[in-house]
DOTI-176315 format. One line per field, with one value per residue (C-alpha): residue in one letter; x, y negated, z; residue number from 1. Coordinates in nm, 4 decimals. Example, Ala and Ser with C-alpha at 12.3 -4.5 7.8 and 13.67 -1.06 7.14 Angstrom:
# DOTI-176315
r	(A,S)
east	(1.2300,1.3670)
north	(0.4500,0.1060)
up	(0.7800,0.7140)
k	(1,2)
This chain:
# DOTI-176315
r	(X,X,X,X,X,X,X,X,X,X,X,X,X,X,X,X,X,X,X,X,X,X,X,X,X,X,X,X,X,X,X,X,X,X,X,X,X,X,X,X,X,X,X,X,X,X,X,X,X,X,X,X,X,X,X,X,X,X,X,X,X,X,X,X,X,X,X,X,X,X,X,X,X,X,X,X,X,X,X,X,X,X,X,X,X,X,X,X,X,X,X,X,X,X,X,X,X,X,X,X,X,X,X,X,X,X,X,X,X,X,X,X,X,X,X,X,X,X,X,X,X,X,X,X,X,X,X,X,X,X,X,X,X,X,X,X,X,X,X,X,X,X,X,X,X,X,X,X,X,X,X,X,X,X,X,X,X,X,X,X,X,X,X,X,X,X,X,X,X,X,X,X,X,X,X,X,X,X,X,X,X,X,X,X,X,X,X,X,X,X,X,X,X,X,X,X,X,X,X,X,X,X,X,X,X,X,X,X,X,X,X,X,X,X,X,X,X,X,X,X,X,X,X,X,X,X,X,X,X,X,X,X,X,X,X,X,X,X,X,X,X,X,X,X,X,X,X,X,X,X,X,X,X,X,X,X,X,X,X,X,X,X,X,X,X,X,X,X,X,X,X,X,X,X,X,X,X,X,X,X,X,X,X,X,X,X,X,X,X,X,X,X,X,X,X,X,X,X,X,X,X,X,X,X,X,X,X,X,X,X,X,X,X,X,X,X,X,X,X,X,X,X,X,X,X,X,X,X,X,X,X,X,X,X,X,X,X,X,X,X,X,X,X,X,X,X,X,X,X,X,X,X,X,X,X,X,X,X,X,X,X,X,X,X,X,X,X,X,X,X,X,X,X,X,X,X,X,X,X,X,X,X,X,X,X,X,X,X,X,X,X,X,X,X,X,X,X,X,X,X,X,X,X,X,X,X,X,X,X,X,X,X,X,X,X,X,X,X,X,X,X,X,X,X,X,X,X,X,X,X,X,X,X,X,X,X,X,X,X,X,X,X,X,X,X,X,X,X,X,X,X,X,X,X,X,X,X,X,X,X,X,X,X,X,X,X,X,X)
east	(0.0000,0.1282,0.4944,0.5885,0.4762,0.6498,0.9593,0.9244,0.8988,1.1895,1.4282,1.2875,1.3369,1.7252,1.7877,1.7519,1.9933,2.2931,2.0989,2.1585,1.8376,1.5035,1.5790,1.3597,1.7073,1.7555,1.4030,1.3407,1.5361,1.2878,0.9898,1.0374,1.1019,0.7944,0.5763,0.7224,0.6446,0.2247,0.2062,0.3964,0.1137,-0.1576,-0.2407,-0.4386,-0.2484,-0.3938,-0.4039,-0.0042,0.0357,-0.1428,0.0204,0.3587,0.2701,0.1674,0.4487,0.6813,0.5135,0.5009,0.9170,1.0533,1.1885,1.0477,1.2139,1.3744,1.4091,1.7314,1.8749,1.5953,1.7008,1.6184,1.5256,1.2536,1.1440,1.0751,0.8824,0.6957,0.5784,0.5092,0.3201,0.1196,-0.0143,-0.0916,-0.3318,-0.4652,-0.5072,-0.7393,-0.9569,-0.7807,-0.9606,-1.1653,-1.5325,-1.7604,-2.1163,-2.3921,-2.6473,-3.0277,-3.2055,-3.4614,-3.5804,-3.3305,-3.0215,-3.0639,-2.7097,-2.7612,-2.4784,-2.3273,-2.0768,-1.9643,-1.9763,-1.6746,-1.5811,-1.7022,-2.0182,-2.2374,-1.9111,-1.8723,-2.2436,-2.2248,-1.8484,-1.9868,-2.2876,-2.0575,-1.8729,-2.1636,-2.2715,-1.9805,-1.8552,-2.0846,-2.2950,-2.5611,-2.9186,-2.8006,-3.0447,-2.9396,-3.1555,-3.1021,-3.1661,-2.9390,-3.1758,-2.9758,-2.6606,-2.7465,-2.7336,-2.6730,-2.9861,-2.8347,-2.4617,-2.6019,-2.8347,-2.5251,-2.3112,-2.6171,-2.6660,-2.2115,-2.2511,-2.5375,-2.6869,-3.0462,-3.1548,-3.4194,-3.5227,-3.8168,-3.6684,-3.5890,-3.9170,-3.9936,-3.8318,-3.5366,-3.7085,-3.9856,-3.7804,-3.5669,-3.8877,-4.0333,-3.7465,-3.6939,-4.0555,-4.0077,-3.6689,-3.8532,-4.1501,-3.8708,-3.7087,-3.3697,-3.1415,-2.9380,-3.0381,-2.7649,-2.9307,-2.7295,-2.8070,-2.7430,-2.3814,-2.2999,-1.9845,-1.9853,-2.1644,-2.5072,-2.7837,-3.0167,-2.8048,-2.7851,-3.2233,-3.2351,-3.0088,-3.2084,-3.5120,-3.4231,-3.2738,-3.6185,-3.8355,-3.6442,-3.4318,-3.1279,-2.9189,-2.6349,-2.5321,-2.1959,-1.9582,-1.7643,-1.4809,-1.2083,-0.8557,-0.7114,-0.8013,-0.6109,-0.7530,-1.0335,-1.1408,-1.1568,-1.2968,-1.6161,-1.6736,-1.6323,-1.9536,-2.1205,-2.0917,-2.2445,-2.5752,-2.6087,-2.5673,-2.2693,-2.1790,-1.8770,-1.6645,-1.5487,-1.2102,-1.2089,-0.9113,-0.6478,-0.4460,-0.3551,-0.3274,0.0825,0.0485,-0.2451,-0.3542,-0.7191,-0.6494,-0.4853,-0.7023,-1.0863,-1.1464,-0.9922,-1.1687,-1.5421,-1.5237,-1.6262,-1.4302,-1.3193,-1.5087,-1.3312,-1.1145,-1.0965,-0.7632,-0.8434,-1.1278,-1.2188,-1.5566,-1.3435,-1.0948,-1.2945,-1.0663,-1.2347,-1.0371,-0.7877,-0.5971,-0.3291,-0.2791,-0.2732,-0.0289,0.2086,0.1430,0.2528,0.5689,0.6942,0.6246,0.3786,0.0208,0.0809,-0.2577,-0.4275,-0.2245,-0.3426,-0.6766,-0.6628,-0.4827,-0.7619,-1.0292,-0.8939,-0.6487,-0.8270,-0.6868,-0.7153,-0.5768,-0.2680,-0.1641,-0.2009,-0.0006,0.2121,0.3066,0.3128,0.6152,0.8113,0.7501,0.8933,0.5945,0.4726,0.3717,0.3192,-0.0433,0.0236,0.2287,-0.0435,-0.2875,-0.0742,0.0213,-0.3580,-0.3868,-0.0983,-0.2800,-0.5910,-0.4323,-0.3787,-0.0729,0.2170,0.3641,0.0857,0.1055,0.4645,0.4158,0.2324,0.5238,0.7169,1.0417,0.9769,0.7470,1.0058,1.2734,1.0561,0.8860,1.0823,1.1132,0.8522,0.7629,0.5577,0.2363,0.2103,0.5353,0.2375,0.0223,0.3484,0.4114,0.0440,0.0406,0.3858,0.2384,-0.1310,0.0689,0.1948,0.0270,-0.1535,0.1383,0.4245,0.2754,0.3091,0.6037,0.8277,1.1712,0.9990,0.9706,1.3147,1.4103,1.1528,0.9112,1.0179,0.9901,0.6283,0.5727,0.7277,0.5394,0.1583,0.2660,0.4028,0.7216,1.0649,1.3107,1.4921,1.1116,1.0779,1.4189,1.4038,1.0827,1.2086,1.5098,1.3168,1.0492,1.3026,1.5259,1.2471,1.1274,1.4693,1.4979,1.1744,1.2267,1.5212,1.3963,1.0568,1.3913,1.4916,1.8559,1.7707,1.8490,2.1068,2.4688,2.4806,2.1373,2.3516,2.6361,2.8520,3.0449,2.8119,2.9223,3.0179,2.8018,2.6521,2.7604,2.6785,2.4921,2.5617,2.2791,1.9331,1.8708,1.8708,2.1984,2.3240,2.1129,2.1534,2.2588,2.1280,2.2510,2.3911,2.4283,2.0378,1.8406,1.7209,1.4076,1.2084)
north	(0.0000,-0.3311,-0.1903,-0.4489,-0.6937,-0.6248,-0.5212,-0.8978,-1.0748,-0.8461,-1.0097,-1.3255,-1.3457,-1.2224,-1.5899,-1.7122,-1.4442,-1.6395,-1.9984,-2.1784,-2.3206,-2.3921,-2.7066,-2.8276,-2.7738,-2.4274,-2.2635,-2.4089,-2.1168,-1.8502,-2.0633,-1.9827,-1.6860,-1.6177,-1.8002,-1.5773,-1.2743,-1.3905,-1.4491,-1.1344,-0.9960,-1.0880,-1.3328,-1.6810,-1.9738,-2.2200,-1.9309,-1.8842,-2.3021,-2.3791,-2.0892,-2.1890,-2.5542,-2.4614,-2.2153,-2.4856,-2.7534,-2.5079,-2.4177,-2.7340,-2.9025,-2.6057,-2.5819,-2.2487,-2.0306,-1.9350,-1.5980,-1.5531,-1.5457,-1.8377,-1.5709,-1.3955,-1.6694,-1.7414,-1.4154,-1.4706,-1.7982,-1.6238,-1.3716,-1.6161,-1.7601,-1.4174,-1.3732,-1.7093,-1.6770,-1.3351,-1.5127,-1.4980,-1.2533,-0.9256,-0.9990,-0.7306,-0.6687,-0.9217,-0.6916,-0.7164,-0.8178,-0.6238,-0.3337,-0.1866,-0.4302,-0.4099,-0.4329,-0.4609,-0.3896,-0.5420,-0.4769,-0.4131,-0.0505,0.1575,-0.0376,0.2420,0.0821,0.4669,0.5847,0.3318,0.2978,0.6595,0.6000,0.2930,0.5140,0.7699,0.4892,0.3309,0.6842,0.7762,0.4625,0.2245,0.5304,0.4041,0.5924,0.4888,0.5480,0.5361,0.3672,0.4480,0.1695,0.2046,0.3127,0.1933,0.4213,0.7896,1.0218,0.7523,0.8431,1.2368,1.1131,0.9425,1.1944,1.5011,1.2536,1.1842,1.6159,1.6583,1.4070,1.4831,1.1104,1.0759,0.9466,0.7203,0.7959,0.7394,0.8709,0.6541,0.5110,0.2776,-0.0702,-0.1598,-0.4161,-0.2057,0.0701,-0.1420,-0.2743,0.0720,0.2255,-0.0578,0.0417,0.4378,0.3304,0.1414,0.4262,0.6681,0.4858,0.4533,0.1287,0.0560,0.0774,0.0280,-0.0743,0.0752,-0.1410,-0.1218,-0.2543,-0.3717,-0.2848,-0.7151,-1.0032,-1.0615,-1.2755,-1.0054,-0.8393,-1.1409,-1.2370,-0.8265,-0.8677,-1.1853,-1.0868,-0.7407,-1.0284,-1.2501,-0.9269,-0.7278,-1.0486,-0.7804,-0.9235,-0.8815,-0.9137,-0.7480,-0.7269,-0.3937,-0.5410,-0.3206,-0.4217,-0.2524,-0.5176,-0.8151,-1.1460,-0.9800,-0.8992,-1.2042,-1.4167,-1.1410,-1.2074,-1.5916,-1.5252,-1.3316,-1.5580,-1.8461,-1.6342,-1.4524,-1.5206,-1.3099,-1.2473,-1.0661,-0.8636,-0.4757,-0.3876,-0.0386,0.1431,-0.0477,0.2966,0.2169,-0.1368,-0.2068,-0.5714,-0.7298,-1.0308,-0.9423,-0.9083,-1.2370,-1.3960,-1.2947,-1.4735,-1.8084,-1.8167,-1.6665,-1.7993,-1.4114,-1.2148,-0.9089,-0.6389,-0.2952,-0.1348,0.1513,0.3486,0.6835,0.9431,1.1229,0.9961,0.9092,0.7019,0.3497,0.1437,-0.1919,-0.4959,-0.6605,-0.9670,-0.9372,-0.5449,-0.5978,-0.8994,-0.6577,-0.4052,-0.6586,-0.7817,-0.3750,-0.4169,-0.1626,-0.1174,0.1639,0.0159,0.1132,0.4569,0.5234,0.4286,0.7185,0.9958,0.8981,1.0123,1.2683,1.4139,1.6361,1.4695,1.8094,2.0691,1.7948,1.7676,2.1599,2.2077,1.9528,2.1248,2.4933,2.3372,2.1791,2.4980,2.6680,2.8755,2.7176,2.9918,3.0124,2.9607,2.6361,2.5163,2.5893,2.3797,2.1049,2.0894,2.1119,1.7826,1.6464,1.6532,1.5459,1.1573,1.1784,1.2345,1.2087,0.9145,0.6854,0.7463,0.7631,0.3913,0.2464,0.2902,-0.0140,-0.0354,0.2741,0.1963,-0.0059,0.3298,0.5763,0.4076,0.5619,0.9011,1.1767,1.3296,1.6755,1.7778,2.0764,2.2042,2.2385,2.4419,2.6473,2.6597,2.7516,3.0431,3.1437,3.1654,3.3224,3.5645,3.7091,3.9318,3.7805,3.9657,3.8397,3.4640,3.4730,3.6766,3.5201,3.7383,4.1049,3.9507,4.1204,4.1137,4.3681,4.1696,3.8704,4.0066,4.0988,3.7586,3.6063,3.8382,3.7868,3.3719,3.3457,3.2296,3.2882,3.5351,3.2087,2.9693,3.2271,3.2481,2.8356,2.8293,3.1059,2.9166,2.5516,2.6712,2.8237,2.5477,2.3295,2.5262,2.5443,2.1129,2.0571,2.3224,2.1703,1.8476,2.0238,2.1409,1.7620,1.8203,1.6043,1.7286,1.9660,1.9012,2.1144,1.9500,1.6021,1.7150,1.7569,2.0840,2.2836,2.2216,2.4198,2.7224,2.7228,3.0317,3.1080,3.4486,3.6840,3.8588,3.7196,3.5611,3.1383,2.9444,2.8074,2.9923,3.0460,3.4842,3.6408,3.9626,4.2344,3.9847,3.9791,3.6074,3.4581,3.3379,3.4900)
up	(0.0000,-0.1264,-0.1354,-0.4612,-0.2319,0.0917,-0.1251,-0.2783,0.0516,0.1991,-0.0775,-0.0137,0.3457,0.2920,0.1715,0.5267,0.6770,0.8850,0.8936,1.2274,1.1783,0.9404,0.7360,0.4292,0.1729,0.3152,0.3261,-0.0436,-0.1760,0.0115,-0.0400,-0.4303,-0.3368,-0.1758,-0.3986,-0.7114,-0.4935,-0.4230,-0.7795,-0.9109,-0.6372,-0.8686,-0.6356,-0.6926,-0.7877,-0.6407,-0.3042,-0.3266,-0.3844,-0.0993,0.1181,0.0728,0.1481,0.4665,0.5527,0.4691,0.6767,0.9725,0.9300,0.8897,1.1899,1.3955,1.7897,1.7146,2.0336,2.1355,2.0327,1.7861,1.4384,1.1785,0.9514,1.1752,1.3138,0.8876,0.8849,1.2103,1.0359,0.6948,0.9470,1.0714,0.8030,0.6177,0.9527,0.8691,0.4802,0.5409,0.8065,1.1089,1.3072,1.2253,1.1610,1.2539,1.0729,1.2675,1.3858,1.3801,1.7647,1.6779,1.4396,1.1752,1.0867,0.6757,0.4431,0.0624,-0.1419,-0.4534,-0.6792,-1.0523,-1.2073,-1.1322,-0.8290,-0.5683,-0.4691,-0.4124,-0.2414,-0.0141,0.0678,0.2583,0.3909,0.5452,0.7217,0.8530,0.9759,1.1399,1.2911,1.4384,1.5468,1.6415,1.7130,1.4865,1.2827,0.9516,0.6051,0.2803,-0.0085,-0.3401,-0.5113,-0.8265,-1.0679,-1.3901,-1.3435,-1.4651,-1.1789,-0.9433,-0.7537,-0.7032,-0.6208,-0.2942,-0.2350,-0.2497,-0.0541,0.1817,0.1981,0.2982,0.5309,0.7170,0.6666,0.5394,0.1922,0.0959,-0.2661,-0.4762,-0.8641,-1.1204,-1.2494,-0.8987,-0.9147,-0.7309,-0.4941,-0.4326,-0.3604,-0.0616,0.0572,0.1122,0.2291,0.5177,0.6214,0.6188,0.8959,1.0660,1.1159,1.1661,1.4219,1.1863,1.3341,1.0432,0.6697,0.3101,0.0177,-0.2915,-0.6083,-0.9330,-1.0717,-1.4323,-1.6652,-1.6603,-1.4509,-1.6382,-1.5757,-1.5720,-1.2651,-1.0755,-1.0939,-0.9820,-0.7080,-0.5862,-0.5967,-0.3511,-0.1365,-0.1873,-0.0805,0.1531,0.3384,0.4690,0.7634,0.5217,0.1958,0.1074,-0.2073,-0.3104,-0.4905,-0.6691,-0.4949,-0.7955,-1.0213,-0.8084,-0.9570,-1.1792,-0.8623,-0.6491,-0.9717,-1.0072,-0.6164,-0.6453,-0.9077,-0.6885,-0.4394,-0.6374,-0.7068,-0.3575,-0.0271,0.0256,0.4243,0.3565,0.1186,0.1215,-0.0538,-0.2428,-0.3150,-0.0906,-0.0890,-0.4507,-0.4431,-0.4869,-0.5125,-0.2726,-0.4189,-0.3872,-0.0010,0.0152,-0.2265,-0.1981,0.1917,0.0357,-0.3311,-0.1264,0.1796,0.3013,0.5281,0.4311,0.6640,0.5156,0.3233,0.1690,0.1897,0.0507,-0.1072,0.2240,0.3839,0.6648,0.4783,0.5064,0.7825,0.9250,0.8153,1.0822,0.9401,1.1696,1.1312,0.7554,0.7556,0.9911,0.6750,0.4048,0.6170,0.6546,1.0336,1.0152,1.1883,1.5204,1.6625,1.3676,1.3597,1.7112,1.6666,1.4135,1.6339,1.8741,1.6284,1.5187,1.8022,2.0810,2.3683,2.6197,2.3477,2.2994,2.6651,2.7053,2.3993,2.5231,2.8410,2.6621,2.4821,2.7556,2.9525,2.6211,2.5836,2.2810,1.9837,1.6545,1.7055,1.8972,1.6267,1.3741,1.5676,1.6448,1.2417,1.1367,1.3611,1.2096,0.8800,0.9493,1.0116,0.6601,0.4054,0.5569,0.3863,0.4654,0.8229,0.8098,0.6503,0.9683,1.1761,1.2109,0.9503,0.7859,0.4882,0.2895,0.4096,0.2717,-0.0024,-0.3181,-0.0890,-0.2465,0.0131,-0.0507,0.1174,0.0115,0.2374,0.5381,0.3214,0.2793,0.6452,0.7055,0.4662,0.6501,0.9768,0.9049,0.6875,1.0848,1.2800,1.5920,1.8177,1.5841,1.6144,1.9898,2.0193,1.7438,1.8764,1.7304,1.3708,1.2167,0.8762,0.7644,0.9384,0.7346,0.3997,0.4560,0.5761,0.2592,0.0539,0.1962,0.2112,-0.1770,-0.0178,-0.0725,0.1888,0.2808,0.3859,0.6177,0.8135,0.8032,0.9799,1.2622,1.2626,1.3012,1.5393,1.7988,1.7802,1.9102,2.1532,2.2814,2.2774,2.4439,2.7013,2.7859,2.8354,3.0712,3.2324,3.3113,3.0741,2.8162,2.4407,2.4606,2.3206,2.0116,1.8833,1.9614,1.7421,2.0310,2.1668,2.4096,2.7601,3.0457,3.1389,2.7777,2.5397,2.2045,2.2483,1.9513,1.7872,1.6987,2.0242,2.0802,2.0054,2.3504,2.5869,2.9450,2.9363,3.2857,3.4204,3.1686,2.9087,2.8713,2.8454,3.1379,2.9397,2.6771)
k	(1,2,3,4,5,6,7,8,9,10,11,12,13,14,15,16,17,18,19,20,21,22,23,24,25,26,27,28,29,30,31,32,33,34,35,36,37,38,39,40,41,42,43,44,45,46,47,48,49,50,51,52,53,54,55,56,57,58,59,60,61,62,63,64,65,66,67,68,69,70,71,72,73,74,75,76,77,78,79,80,81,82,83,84,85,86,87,88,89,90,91,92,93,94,95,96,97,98,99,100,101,102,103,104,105,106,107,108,109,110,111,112,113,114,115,116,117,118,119,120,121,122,123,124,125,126,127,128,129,130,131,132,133,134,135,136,137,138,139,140,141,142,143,144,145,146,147,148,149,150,151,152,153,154,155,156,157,158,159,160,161,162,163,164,165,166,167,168,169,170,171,172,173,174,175,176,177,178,179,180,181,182,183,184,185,186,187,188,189,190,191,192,193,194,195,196,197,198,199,200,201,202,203,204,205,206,207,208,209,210,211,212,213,214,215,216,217,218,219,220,221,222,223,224,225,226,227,228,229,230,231,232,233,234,235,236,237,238,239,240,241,242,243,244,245,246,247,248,249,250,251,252,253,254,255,256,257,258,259,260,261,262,263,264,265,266,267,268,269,270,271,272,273,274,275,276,277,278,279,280,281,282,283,284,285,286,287,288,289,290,291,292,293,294,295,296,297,298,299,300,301,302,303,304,305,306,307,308,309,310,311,312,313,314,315,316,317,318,319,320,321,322,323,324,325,326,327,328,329,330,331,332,333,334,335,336,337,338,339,340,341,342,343,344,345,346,347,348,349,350,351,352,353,354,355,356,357,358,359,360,361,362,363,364,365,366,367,368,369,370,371,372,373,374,375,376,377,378,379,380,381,382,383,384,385,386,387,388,389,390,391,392,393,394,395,396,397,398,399,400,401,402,403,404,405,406,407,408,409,410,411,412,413,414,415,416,417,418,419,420,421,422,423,424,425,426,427,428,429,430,431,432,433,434,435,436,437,438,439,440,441,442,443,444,445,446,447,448,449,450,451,452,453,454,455,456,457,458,459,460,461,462,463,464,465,466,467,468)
């Protein structure tokens, strides 16, 4: 997500590197620098003019604070005014005082209105721990009717739907009175898009907002399409009474400048984005998270926030102390990866940790090694997966037969699993990481065992280990 961007602004900031302090000659050279960058993003002109004006009116002359870098204290400015450019602070959807709160959607064709309408539910039932309804209300798209209704049928949300021959408005109007008979507390109108912004759209459009008067009126906007984007919501906005703005397919967005542009050219906060095709994969829109994003400081709020969802707290602490105990098995390890997974691929969550997106960025990184590692470890018997020691080399083979793996995936994984055990035991034990896993010579009392057993473990009488 935005990596042209953040690799732009990296070089840019590198111009202030080994300033004593923030003067108007010295910043000019990054201030180009930055302004090239916004625009290269696809962002707004008149957006990235008016951005760099007010970085440089907040740098110059600025009390710098001792032992802080000129050059951060540039980016912590930059920072700043990201925040400020997409609104400041996260805006929430108003809610309704009383009786279902009613959201119409908007948006061109192809921009992931449908989709988004039932991520958004899911995200309002398990979050906000909302009723939601769907209304299908695109009646112009073939088969848009049945792709909410299938979406409505995985997701366990409920769908409005009268066919295709009803009109739109009448459709929202009845469907706001079946949620309000049926107790439902928060209803999406899906309407109809267009390949292009037509007049015959837009008097559609207002007249479901003339009949139906939803608390909310929001765009789906295509981050994809940068300043195609932000212009098509600066026309919506003249025709409807937009109250915010949803950004579809952030995940693939390299550049950004329909996040740093729409709020400024609408006047509508951005509410969500959507970083992936999962259901789940609709995140609600924090300025501040996303300017840490842009800068390569990453977003571990937002990273938690998603362990937390997705984490059983209880099966992580017992797994937790299984391993520092060094009883942790194959079938721990199994679970532990499956919750791994479920935060998403591995490079995006990688890229929320602060510093590493920019490391990692040209690094393909495989996903489908932990479908290998699965098909490894189901391939073992139930015994072999809690007692690792009895798989020998017979044992192996099997295993790398039943998983479609190579000899060689199987003794890495043996090899990999029982070194860790043996680190985090160690550390349960209170000895910190032991000195072979440091690089360093094993110490005194530590022998290298022969035979299959663990590098560096403690040997008890007869030469046998102490721990198994």
């Amino acid at each position: 997500m935005f990596d042209n961007l953040t690799s732009a602004l990296s070089k840019a900031f590198e111009t202030l590197r080994g300033q004593k302090t923030l003067t108007e000659d010295n910043i000019q050279e990054g201030l180009k620098a930055v302004r090239r960058a916004l625009l290269e993003a696809d962002v707004h002109f008149k957006v990235a003019k008016e951005f760099v004006n007010q970085v440089k009116e907040a740098a110059v002359g600025q009390q710098l604070i001792k032992s802080v870098d000129p050059a951060q204290q540039f980016i912590k400015i930059c920072h700043d005014q990201l925040v400020e450019l997409m609104g400041g602070e996260q805006t929430s959807i108003p809610m309704a005082s009383s009786g279902p709160t009613v959201l119409m959607m908007a948006g061109l064709q192809g921009s992931g209105k449908t989709t988004t309408c039932a991520k958004l539910a899911l995200h309002m039932r398990k979050r906000k721990k909302k009723r939601p309804l769907l209304v299908a209300a695109d009646l112009q798209r073939p088969a848009a009717v049945s792709q909410l209704q299938t979406l409505g049928k995985q997701l366990g949300i409920d769908v409005y739907e009268e066919g295709t021959k009803s009109s739109p408005p009448q459709v929202c109007k009845r469907g706001i009175a079946h949620a309000k008979k049926m107790g439902y507390d928060f209803v999406i109108l899906d309407t109809a898009g267009r390949l292009h912004i037509d007049d015959l759209l837009m008097k559609e459009l207002e007249e479901i907002v003339g009949v139906c008067k939803p608390d909310s009126v929001v765009l789906v906007c295509d981050a994809m399409l940068g300043q195609d984007a932000v212009n098509s919501a600066g026309e919506f906005h003249q025709r409807l009474p937009l109250t915010g703005v949803i950004l579809t397919k952030l995940d693939g967005d390299t550049r950004g400048g329909a996040a740093l542009s729409v709020r400024k050219v609408t006047g509508c906060p951005v509410l969500f984005a959507g970083v992936g095709e999962k259901p789940e994969d609709l995140e609600e829109f924090y300025p501040d998270r996303m300017a840490g994003r842009i800068l390569g400081m990453g977003d571990v709020v937002g990273l938690v926030e998603r362990a937390q969802e997705v984490v059983d707290e209880k099966d992580a602490e017992k797994a937790a102390k299984k391993l520092l105990k060094g009883r942790f098995t194959f079938d721990d390890f199994l679970k532990q990866m499956q919750m791994v997974r479920k935060l998403g691929p591995l490079k995006k969550v990688l890229g929320m940790l602060p510093g590493v997106g920019q490391a990692i960025k040209d690094i393909d990184i495989d996903e489908k090694h932990f479908a290998r590692l699965e098909a490894m470890i189901l391939s073992m018997t139930a015994r072999e997966r809690a007692e690792p020691e009895l798989i020998n080399l017979p044992r192996r083979r099997r295993i790398a037969r039943g998983s479609g793996n190579e000899l060689q995936a199987v003794h890495d994984l043996l090899k990999q699993f029982k070194m860790m055990k043996k680190m985090f035991g160690k550390m349960g034990k209170g000895g910190g990481l032991p000195p072979e896993l440091m690089g360093e010579a094993p110490r005194k009392g530590f022998r290298q065992k022969k035979g299959p057993g663990i590098p560096g473990m403690r040997s008890g009488k007869r030469g046998k280990p102490r721990f198994r």
